[in-house]
C-alpha positions in Angstrom: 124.6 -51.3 38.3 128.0 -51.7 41.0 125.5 -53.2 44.1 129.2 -51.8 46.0 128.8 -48.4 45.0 127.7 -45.5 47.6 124.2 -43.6 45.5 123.1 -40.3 45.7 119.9 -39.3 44.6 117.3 -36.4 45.2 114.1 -38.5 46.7 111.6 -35.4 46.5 110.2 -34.0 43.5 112.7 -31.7 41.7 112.0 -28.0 41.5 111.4 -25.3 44.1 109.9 -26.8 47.6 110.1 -25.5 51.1 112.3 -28.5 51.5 114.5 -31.0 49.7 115.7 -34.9 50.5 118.3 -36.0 49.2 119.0 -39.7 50.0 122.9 -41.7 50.0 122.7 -45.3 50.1 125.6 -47.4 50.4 129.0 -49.2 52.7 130.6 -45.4 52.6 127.4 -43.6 52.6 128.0 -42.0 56.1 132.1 -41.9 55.7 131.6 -39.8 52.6 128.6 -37.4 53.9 130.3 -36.9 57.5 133.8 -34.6 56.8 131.3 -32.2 55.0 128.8 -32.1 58.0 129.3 -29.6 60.8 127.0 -30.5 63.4 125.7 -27.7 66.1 126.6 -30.1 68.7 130.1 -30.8 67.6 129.7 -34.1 67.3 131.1 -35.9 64.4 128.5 -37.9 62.5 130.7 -40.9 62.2 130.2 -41.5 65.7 126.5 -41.1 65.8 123.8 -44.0 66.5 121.3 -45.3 63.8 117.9 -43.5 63.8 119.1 -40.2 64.6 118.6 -36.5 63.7 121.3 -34.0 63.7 121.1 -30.4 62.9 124.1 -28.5 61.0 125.9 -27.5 58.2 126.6 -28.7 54.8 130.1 -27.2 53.8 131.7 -27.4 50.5 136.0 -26.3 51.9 135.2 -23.3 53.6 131.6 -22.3 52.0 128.6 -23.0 53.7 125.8 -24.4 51.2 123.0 -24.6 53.6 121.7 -25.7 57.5 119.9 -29.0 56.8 119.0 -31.6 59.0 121.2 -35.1 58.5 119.4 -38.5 59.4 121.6 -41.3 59.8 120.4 -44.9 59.3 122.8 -47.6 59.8 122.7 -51.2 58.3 121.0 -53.3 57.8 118.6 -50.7 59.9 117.3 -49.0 56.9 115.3 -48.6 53.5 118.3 -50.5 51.3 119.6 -52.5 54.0 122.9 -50.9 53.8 124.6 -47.4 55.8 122.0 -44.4 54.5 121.8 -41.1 55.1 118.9 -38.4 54.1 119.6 -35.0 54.0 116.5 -32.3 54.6 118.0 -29.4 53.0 116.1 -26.3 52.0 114.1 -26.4 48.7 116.0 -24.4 46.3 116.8 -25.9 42.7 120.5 -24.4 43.4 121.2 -26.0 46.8 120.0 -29.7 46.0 122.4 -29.4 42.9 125.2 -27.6 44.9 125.0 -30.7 47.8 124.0 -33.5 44.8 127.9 -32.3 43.1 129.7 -32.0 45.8 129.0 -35.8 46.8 129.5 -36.9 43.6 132.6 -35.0 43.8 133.8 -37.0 47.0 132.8 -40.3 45.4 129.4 -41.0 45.3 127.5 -42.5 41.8 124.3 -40.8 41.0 121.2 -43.6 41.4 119.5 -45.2 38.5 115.8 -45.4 38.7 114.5 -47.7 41.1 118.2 -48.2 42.4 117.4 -47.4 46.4 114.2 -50.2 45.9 116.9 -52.5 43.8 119.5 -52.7 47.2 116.4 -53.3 49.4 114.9 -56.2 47.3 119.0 -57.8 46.7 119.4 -56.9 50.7 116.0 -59.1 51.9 114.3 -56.2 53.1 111.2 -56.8 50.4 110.6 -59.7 47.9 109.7 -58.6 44.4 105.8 -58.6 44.6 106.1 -55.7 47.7 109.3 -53.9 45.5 106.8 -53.6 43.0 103.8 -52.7 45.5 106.3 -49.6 45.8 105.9 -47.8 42.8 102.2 -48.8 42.8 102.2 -46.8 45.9 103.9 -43.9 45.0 101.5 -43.7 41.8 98.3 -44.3 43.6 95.7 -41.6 43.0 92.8 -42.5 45.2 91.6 -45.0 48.3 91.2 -48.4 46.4 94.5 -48.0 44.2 95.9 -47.1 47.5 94.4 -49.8 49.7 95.7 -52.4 47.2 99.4 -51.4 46.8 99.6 -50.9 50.3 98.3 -54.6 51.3 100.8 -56.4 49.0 103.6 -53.7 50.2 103.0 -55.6 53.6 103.6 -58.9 52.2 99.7 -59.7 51.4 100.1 -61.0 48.4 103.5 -63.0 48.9 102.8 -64.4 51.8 100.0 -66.4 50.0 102.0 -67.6 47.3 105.6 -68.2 49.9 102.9 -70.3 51.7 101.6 -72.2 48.8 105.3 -72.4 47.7 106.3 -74.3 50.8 103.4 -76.4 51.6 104.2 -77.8 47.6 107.8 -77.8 47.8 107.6 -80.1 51.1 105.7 -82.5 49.1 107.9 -82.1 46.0 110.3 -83.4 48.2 109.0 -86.5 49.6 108.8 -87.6 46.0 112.0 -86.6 44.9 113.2 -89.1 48.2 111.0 -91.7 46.7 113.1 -91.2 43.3 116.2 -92.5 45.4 114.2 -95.7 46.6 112.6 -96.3 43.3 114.0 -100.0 43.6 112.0 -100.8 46.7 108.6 -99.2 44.9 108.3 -97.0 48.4 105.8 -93.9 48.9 107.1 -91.6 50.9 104.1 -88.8 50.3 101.0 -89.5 50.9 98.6 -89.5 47.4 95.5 -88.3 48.9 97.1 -85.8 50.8 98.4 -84.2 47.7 95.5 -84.0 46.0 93.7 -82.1 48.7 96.8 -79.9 48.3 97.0 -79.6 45.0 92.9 -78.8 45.0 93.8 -76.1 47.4 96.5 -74.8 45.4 94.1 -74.8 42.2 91.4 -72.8 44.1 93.8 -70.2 45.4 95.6 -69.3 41.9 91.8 -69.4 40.6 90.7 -66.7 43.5 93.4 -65.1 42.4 93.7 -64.8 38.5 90.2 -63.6 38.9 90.8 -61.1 41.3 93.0 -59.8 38.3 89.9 -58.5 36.3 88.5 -56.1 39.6 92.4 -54.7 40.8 93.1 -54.3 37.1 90.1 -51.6 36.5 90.6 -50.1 40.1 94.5 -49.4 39.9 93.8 -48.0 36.4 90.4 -46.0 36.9 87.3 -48.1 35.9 86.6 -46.6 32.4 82.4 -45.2 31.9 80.9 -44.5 28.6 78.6 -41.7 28.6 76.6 -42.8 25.1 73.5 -41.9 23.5 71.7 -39.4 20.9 73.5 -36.1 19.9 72.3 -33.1 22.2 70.4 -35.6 24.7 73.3 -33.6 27.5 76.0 -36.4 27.3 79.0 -33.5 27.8 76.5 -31.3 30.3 76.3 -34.6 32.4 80.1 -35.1 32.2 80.5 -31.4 33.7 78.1 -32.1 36.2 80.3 -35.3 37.5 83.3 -33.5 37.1 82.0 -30.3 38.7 83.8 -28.1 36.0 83.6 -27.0 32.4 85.7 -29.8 31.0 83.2 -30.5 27.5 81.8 -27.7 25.4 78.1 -27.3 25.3 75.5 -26.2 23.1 72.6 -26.7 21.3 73.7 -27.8 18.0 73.7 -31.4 18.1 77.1 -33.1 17.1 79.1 -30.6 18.9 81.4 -33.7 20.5 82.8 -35.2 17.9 85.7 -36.8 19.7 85.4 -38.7 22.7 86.9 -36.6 25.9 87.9 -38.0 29.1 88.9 -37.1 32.5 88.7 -38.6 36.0 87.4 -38.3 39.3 87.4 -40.4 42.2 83.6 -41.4 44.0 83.9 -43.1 47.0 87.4 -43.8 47.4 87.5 -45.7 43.9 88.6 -44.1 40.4 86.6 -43.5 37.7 87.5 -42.7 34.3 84.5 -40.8 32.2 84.8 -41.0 28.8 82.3 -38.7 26.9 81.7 -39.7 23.4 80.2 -38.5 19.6 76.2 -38.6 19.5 74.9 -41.8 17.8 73.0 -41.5 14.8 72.9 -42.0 11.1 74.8 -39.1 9.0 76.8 -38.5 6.0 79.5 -36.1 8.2 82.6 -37.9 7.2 84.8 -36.2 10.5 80.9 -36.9 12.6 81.3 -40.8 11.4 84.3 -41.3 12.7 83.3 -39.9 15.9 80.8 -42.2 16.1 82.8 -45.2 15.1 85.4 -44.3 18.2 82.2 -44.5 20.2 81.9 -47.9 19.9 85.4 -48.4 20.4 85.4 -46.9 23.5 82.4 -48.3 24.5 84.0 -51.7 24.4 86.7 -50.7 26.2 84.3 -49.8 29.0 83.5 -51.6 32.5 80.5 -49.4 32.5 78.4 -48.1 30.1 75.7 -44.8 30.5 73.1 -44.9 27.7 71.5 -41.3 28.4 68.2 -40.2 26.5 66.4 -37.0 26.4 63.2 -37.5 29.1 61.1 -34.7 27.6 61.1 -36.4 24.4 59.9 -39.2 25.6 57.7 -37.8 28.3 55.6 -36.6 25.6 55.5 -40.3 24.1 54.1 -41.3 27.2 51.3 -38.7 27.7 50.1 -39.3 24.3 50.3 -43.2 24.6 48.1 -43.4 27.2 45.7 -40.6 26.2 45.2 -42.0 22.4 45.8 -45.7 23.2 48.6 -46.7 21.3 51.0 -49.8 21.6 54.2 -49.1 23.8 55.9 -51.0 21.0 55.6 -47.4 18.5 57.2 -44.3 17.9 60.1 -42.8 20.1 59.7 -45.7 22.8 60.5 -48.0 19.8 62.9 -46.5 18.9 64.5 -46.5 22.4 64.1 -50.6 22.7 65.9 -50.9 19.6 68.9 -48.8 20.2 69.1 -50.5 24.0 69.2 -54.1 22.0 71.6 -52.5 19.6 74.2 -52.2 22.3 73.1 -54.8 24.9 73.5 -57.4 22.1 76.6 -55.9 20.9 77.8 -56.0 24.4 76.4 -58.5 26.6 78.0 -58.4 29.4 78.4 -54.8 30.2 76.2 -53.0 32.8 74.0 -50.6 31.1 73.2 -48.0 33.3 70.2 -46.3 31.0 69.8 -42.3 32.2 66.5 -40.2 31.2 68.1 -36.9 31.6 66.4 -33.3 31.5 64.1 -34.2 33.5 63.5 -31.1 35.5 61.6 -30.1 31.8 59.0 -32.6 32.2 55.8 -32.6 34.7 55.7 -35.4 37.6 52.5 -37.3 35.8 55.0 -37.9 32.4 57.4 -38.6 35.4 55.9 -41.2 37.1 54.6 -42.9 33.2 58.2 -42.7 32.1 59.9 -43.6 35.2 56.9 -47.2 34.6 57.8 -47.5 30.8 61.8 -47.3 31.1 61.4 -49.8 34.4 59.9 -52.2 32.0 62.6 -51.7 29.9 65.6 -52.5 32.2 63.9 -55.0 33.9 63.4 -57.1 31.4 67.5 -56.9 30.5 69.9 -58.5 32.5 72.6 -56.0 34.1 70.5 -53.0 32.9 69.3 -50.6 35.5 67.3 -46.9 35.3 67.8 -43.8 36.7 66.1 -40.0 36.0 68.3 -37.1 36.4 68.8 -33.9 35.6 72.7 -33.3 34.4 71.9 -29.1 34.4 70.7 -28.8 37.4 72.8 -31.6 39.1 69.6 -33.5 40.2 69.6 -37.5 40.7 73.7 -36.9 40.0 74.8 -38.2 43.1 72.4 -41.4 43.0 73.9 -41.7 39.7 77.5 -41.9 41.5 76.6 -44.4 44.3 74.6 -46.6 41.3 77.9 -46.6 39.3 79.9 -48.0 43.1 77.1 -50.4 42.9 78.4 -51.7 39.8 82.0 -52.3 41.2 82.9 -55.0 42.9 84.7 -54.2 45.8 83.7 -56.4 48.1 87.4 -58.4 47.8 88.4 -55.0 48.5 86.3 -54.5 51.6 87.1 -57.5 53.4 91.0 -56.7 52.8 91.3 -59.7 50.2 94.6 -60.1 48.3 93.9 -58.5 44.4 96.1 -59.0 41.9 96.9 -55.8 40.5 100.6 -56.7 38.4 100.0 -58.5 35.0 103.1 -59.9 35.4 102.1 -61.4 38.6 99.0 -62.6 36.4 101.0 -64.4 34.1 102.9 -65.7 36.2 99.9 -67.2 38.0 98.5 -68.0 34.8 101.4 -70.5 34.2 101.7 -71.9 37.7 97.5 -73.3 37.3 98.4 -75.3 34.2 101.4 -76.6 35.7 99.1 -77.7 38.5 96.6 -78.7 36.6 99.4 -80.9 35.2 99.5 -82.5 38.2 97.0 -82.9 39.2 96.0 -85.0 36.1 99.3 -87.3 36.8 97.9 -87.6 39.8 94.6 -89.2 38.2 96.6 -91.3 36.0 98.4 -92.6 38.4 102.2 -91.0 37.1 105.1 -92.3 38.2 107.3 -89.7 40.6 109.7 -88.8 38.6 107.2 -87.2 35.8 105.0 -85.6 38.1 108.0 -84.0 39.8 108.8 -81.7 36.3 105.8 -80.4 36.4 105.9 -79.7 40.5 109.0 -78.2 40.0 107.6 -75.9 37.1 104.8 -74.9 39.2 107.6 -73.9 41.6 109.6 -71.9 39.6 106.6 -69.8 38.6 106.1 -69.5 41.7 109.6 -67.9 42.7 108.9 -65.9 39.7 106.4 -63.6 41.6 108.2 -63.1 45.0 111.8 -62.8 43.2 113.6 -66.0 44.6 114.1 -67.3 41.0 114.7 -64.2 38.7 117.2 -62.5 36.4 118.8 -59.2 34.9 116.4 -58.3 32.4 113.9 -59.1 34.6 114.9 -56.9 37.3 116.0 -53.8 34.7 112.5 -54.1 33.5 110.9 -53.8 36.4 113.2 -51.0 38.0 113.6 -49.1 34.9 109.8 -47.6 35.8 110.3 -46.6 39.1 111.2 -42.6 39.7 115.2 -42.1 40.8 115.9 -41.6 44.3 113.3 -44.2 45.5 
């Protein structure tokens, strides 16, 4: 990209709209845009303050294209930095194409993608992280995804690590003055100092790098499992959540044999359900494989839903306590063992375990099943009980605020930085064992010079994040997935 080129770009969504912008960014950005602007004041645009609105005509020689409104920002008072105009023009395909041409025709460039956010990192109106925090923003679906890419937009995030960055780099250079005296065996920074520092440092990229796990899930959706028995109303409950036919239902167990997904947003954070093939034995070849992407997806899960039929087992309970048999037989056996089956194949995954149908069963087999299934998730760690009905939408909404329980937003809450950028991670990632370096030169007693590679790596990853040490690729990549005009 020419950084001395004037852009053009439309900034709104193409196709019909009640109105269009169409932004031009660059030194002859308001030259170009103003002998093709008739304003209803007469004035000419050239002459016009920054932050201001004029109404008027664009015309192409004689030919009026449309009456839009012109805004005129001038530098470095604006988005890029540099002169920039936006023109509100009316929403027709035609017209943004008919003004896009005819500046292209005076000497405009059309933008690359990303190029607007490009000129306003390269100008020092953002650092990298916030640059980024952009197109998080504009791709933000829901109030945590929202909340996040609008605190680093701010400068949450980098002002952390420019703080960090400083605190290390006026120590780094106290011992890079020591190199100079290394004759007269001086110390210029003081040792214990630094390693409360660098103790500091280690803490904060820790906080950090696991704050990656919970903004990671929460940009993205946090993924649910709905597993269990065929036909126990694992596609009935995902309708119910979704509040719309998105799985078919019936009565002939298998019907899902595919896992289907979709997602909805409770409480301001975004879940992703995942409805998945009935577990059990069979010989159906197309069935097996359903059931083998269970599991998959299932591993892939934050969450996991283990729903079970309640009448069936509300009849299990009646007749336990009526003829005296162990809890440990029949359906109730069976139930333990297919809760260790995928407790001990995933450990660490909450297990949310649902007795559904259960406006079928009477409230005496609801109170014994609600006492038996208890036992059960008591006695797992991370697994919790709940009794709904999924046709009748019954217990759903405790089921929502028990699947916010199992986020952890608190970080979120409390207006934490997260870490949300996996390049950010790894870069983070890189900067703790550089400090960690350190820190053990420190407890070998390292001479200056050795310790100071390793400060200045820590450094450089650091500059990594915020964009004071970067390069092409680096930047392409990044800009390449933003949308054009922004």
């Amino acid at each position: 990209m020419k950084m001395n080129d004037t852009i053009v770009a439309l900034a709104t969504p193409s196709g019909a709209g009640a109105i269009a912008i169409i932004r031009v960014s660059g030194p002859e950005a308001i030259s170009i845009v103003s002998p093709l602007f008739n304003a209803k004041s007469g004035k000419l645009l050239e002459k016009q303050p920054t932050h201001t609105l004029h109404l008027g005509n664009i015309i192409d020689s004689e030919r009026v294209i449309d009456e839009v409104l012109v805004s005129v920002f001038r530098a470095p008072k604006s988005y890029t930095g540099e002169e920039t105009i936006e023109i509100s023009c009316h929403g027709s395909p035609y017209i943004q194409q008919e003004i896009i041409q005819l500046l292209v025709r005076k000497g405009c460039r059309s933008a690359e993608a990303g190029e607007f956010t490009l000129r306003a990192f390269l100008n020092g109106k953002m650092d990298l992280s916030q640059a980024e925090a952009v197109a998080d923003l504009i791709s933000s679906e829901n109030q945590a995804s929202h909340q996040m890419a609008m605190q680093q937009m701010r400068g949450g995030f980098s002002n952390e690590i420019q703080r960090l960055r400083q605190e290390l780099l006026d120590f780094a250079s106290l011992i890079e003055l020591e190199l100079d005296f290394a004759e007269e065996d001086v110390e210029f920074a003081n040792r214990e100092e630094f390693k409360k520092l660098i103790q500091r440092i280690q803490n904060v990229l820790k906080k950090l790098i696991d704050s990656f796990a919970t903004g990671n899930v929460l940009k993205n959706g946090i993924p649910v499992a709905i597993v269990g028995e065929p036909n126990v109303g694992k596609s009935t409950l995902l309708n119910s959540l979704l509040n719309e036919e998105r799985a078919i239902v019936s009565e002939i167990a298998g019907t899902t044999r595919d896992t289907i997904e979709d997602e909805m947003a409770i409480g301001g954070v975004g879940f992703r359900f995942i409805d998945t093939a009935g577990i059990r034995e069979t010989k159906d070849v197309v069935e097996s494989i359903g059931i083998k992407k269970t599991f998959e997806k299932i591993s892939q899960a934050q969450v996991v839903v283990f729903l079970l039929n309640a009448e069936k087992f509300e009849v299990r309970s009646s007749s336990l306590s009526a003829s005296g048999i162990s809890p440990e037989g029949g359906e109730l056996s069976e139930l333990k063992t297919e809760i260790e089956k995928i407790r001990n194949k995933f450990p660490q995954k909450p297990l949310l375990i649902i007795a559904n149908k259960a406006d079928k069963i009477e409230e005496a087999g609801k109170e014994s099943l609600i006492a038996e299934l208890n036992s059960i998730a008591q006695n797992r760690e991370k697994a919790h009980f709940l009794l709904l009905s999924a046709k009748t939408g019954a217990g759903v909404e405790e089921l929502k605020d028990k699947l916010l329980d199992f986020v952890n937003t608190g970080a979120l809450r409390n207006n934490n930085t997260i870490v949300t950028n996996s390049r950010h991670y790894n870069a983070l990632l890189s900067a703790l064992e550089e400090i960690n370096k350190v820190q053990e030169g420190l407890k070998m007693g390292l001479s200056g010079d050795l310790m100071a590679i390793d400060i200045r790596q820590a450094l450089h990853h650091f500059g990594e994040i915020t964009g004071e040490i970067t390069n092409d690729d680096l930047l392409g990549n990044i800009f390449a997935n933003f949308c054009i005009g922004k």
